[in-house]
C-alpha positions, -999 to +999 in steps of 0.1 A: -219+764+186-195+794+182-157+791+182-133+821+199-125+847+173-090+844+156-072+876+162-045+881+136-017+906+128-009+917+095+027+913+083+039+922+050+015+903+030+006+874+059-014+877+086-002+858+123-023+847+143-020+852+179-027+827+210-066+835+220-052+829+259-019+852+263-016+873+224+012+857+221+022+843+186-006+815+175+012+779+167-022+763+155-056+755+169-051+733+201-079+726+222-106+739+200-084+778+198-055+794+188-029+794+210+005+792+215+028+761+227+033+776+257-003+779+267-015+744+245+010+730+268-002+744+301-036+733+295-028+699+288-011+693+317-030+713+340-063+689+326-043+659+324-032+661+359-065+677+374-047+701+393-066+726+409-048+766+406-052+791+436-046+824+431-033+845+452-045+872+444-087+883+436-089+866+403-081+891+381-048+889+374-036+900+343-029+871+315-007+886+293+029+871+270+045+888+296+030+881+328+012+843+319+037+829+339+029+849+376-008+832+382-013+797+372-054+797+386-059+832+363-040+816+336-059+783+339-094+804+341-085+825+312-081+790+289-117+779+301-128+820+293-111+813+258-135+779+256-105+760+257-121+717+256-098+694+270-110+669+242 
């Protein structure tokens, strides 16, 4: 079984991790990855409430720190890209 790779950027003598879903700054390993809160808590709602995104676009919306926000079905799709596990 293979785990995402952790992407990390060096910083004076540490390295940060950043969120496997969005590149923004890593909190930990949620949910089998690195990610942020923001994302960690996203997927945890959108499993725990089994809701079921639309987008409205084609799917291939960009999932970025910036723009994670605009699409939740790309955002949601990106977590399960990621191998994001709800357990």
């Amino acid at each position: 079984m293979s785990s995402s790779p952790i992407h990390t950027v060096p910083t004076n003598r540490r390295h940060i991790s950043l969120c496997s879903v969005c590149g923004d700054k890593a909190s930990g390993k949620h949910y089998g990855v690195m990610s942020c809160d923001g994302c960690r808590g996203f997927f945890k709602r959108s499993v725990r409430r089994k809701i079921e995104y639309k987008c409205k676009g084609d799917s291939i919306c960009q999932v970025d720190v910036n723009r994670r926000n605009q699409c939740q079905a790309c955002r949601f799709q990106r977590c399960l890209a990621v191998k994001m596990k709800p357990n």
